[in-house]
C-alpha positions, 0 to 999 in steps of 0.5 A: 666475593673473591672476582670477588651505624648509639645516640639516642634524641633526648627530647622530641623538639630535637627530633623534630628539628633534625627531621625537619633538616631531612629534605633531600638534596643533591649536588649543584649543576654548574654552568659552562662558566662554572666547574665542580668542585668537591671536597673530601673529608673523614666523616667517621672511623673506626668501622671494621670492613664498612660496605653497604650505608644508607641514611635512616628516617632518623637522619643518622648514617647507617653502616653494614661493616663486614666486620672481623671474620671468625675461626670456625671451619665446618666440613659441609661443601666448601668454597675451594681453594685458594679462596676457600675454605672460609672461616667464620663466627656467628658474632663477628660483624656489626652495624653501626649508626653515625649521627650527624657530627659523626660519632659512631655507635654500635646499633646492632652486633653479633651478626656473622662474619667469615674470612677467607683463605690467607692465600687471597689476603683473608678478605672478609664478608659478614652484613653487606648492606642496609635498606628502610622500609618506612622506620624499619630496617632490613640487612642483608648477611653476606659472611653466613652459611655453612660454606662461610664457617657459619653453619646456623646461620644462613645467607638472607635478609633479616629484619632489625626490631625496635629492641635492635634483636633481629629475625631471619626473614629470607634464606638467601642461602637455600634459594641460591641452592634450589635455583643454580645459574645458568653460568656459575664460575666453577673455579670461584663458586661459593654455595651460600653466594656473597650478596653485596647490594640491598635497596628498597623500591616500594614494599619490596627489597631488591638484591645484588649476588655477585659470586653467582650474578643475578639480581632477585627480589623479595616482597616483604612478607613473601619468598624470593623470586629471582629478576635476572640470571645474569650470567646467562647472558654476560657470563661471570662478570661479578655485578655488585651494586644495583640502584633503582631510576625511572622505573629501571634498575642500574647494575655495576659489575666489578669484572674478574682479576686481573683487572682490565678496565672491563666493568660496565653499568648495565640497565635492567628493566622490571621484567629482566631485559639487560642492557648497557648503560655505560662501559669503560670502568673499573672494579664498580662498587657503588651507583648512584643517581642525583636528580639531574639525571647524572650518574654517579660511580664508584670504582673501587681501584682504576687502572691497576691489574689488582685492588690497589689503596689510593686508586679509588675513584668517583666518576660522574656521567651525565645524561650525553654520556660525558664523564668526570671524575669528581673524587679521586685517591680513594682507599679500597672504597667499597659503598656510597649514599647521598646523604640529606644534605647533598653530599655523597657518603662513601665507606673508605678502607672497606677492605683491609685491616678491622678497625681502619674503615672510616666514612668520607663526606664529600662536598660540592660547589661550583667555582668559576672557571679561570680563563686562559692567562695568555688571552 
């Protein structure tokens, strides 16, 4: 995409205490007498390009980090310059598992990464994102295919087993293959695509493809079948964050360089009619709901022409359509999650140096609001 979480429990009365701590919850509401007030702190670092984070039924943060890119180039059909060709290495991305005081060991490893030309800064793909089924988890490899420099491995969904091995259960490159868009980007098309977003709604895994803009769907146990083509009617808007609400689906998009504060939030209903939900955004990366009907958004940079550090941002939207930027100053934030706890999660430093991605925790209360001194 160029427009584009090892602690085990030591005993079971540990695991059911930290279990029983699971109950979700959400972000206040304050009154018109009271204001939100976040607080921002480092939950985790050392994570190589974190994306996509969801909390397992264990309770421990999951993390999807992109990982180190690769060397190897293949001599199939490239993404072309200037952002390709990609390099890539069956072996150089990871996900990490982040207990809850937030120490950080590796959960599964060698999963493919790949970089892309230094002409656009090496950005790099590997596993975009996490999602639980029950106890089990399911990634989705973003840094793969022959396009990528992984030529053995392809774009899809893979399943994590008990042992932390993992099979191919979806081949996302080849059904991208066998079913174009309507509207490709021919300046930026990569063949194996770069899926960003993963969630799951019920037994099935709905996923976001931003290089050729769709949303598809995967039961478990069957094949892919595609919910939208939304190129067809938006055009190369580069949709990367989906989340699901009341039945619908919700789609960030991060909009094409330069950035001119064009990204939108789109809604989806089951049976693929696109809507606006919401517009006047920045480069979306994440989406989330809270259980009041608030919208929260994450904006990787806000008000520069480029991907800018300390311009990351999360607005709030509530159900009047009224914004509020709750967090601001964050640094090429590329995913978000609200945790057990009621505070959101956000992988920081997504795109950057291997090694700089860190985890933020972000907290909430409300505080009443001072009044007018010259009163």
């Amino acid at each position: 995409m160029k427009t584009k979480l090892n602690l085990l429990l030591a005993a079971t009365a540990v695991s059911i205490l930290i279990f029983t701590s699971c109950k979700k919850q959400y972000p206040p509401v304050c009154d018109s007498e009271n204001s939100t007030i976040a607080t921002v702190k480092v939950f985790a670092t050392g994570l190589n390009s974190p994306r996509g984070l969801k909390f397992g039924p264990d309770c421990n943060l999951y993390v999807a980090e992109a990982g180190v890119g690769g060397t190897n180039m293949t001599h199939c059909i490239q993404v072309i310059p200037p952002v390709g060709p990609y390099t890539g290495s069956d072996t150089g991305s990871r996900i990490s598992r982040i207990s809850p005081r937030g120490v950080r060991t590796t959960y599964v490893d060698r999963l493919p990464s790949s970089m892309a030309s230094p002409l656009v800064g090496g950005s790099i793909e590997g596993v975009a994102d996490v999602a639980f089924v029950g106890n089990t988890m399911y990634a989705i490899l973003a840094g793969a295919g022959c396009s990528h420099g992984v030529p053995d491995i392809p774009n899809g969904i893979i399943r994590i087993n008990p042992d932390r091995s993992w099979n191919m259960v979806a081949n996302i490159s080849q059904f991208l293959k066998n079913n174009p868009v309507k509207n490709p980007e021919e300046d930026d098309f990569e063949p194996d695509g770069t899926p960003y977003s993963m969630i799951n709604v019920g037994l099935n895994l709905y996923f976001i493809e931003p290089n050729h803009g769709e949303l598809d769907k995967y039961p478990l146990g069957g094949s892919i079948s595609r919910v939208i083509d939304v190129s067809a009617t938006q055009g190369h808007i580069v949709p990367t964050s989906v989340v699901h609400h009341k039945g619908n689906f919700y789609i960030g998009n991060l909009d094409t360089f330069p950035i001119m504060g064009g990204s939108k939030v789109f809604k989806v209903t089951p049976d693929g009619q696109i809507s606006e939900f919401a517009s006047g955004f920045s480069t979306i990366l994440g989406l989330a709901f809270d259980n009041h009907e608030r919208l929260y958004v994450l904006e990787c940079t806000a008000g520069a022409p480029a991907l800018t550090p300390g311009l990351g941002q999360v607005v709030r939207v509530d159900q009047w359509g009224n914004k509020e930027v709750i967090v601001s100053g964050l640094n090429l934030p590329t995913g978000m999650t609200f945790g057990p706890d009621g505070k959101l999660y956000i992988s920081n430093w997504g795109i950057g140096a291997p090694g700089m991605g860190e985890i933020l925790q972000v907290g909430f209360k409300c505080e009443e609001v001072m009044g007018d001194m010259n009163q």
